[in-house]
C-alpha positions in Angstrom: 41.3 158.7 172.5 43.4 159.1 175.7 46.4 157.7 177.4 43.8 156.1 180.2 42.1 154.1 177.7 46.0 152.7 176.8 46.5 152.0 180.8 43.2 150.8 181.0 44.0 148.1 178.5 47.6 147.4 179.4 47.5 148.1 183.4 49.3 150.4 185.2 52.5 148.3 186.8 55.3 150.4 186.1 58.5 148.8 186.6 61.6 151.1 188.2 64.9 151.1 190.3 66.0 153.4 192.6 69.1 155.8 191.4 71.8 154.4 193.4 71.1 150.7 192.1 74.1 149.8 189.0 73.7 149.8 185.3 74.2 146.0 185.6 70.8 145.6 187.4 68.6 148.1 185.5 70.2 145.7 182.3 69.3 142.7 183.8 65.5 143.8 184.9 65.0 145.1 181.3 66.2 141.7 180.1 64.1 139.8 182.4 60.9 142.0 182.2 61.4 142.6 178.2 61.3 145.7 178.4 63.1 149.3 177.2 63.0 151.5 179.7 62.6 151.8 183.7 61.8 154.8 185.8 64.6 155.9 188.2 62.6 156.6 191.7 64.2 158.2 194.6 61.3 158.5 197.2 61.1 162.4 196.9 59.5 163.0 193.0 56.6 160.3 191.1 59.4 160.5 188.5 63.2 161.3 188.9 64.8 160.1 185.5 64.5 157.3 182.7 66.7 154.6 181.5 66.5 152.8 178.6 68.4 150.1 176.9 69.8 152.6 174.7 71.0 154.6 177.4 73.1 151.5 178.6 74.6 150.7 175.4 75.6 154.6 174.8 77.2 154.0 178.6 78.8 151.0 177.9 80.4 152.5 174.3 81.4 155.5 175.8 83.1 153.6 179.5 83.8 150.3 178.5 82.7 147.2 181.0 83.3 149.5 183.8 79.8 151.5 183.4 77.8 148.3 184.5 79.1 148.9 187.7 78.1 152.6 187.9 74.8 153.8 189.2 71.9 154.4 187.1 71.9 158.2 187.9 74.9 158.9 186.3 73.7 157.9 182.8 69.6 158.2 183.3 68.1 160.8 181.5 66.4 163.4 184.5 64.4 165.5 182.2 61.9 163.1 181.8 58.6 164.3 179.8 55.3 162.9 181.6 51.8 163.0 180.7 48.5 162.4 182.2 45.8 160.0 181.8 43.7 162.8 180.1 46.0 163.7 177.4 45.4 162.5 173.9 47.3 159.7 172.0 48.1 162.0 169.7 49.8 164.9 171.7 51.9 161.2 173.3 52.7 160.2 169.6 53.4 164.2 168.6 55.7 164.2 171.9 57.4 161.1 170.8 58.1 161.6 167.4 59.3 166.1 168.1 61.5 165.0 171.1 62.5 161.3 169.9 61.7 159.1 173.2 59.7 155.9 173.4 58.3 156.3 176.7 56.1 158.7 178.5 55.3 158.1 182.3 52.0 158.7 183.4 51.5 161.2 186.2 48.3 162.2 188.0 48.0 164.2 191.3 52.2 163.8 192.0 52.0 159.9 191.7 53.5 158.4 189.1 50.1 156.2 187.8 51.6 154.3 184.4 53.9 154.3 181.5 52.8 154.4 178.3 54.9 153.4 175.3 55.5 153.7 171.7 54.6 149.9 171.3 51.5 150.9 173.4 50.2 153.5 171.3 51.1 151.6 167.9 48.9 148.8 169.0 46.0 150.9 170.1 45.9 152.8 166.5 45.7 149.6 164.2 43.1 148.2 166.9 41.6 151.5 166.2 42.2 151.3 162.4 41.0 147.4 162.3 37.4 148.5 163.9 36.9 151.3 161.3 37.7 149.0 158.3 35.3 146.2 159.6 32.9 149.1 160.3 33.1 149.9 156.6 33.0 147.0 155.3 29.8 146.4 157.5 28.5 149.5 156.2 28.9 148.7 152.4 27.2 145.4 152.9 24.2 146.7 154.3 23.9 149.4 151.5 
């Protein structure tokens, strides 16, 4: 199984904010979208950093009220890990688990082309799981 299967399921919208945009509005597009995490953009790379909600309360902890009204790209994380839409789920959920992240943008031929998350690849396994018990139990009725 590969992380195109995932976008192919889920879509590829990717929601992000440029660097120079404030904590206060990444918070509030999280919030409104439901989301953890959004890509930091600037025009020049498909990806330039990540922030996620834990990044804002770790800001927030360390600064006070202040931090809101920072921009993103001074707490964003800019080595962001990427894959592409050929890699396997299970070199995302190795990735995930080794380096501790829940997100992994999708990057094919310099565009950013999806994001695929922990929540993503969860759901795709028990769907995967749930097939292979009902093929079993298929199986053992038949026999």
């Amino acid at each position: 199984m590969i992380v195109n299967r995932i976008l192919s399921l889920k879509g590829r919208d990717v929601a992000t904010i440029e660097p120079g945009r404030s904590l206060s509005e990444a918070a509030r597009v999280l919030a409104e979208r439901r989301i953890g995490a959004l890509l930091i953009v600037d025009g020049q790379r498909p990806v330039s950093g990540i922030i996620s909600e834990r990044d804002i309360v770790r800001a927030v902890a360390a600064h006070g009220a202040k931090a809101l009204d920072e921009p993103v790209s001074r707490f964003m994380t800019e080595k962001v890990v990427t894959c592409t839409g050929e890699t396997s789920i299970n070199d995302v959920m190795e990735l995930m688990t080794q380096q501790k992240f829940r997100h992994v943008p999708v990057v094919e031929g310099g565009r950013l082309s999806g994001i695929v998350s922990i929540g993503d690849v969860v759901k795709l396994r028990l769907e995967e799981v749930e097939a292979e018990t009902q093929a079993i139990k298929e199986y053992i009725a038949t026999a």
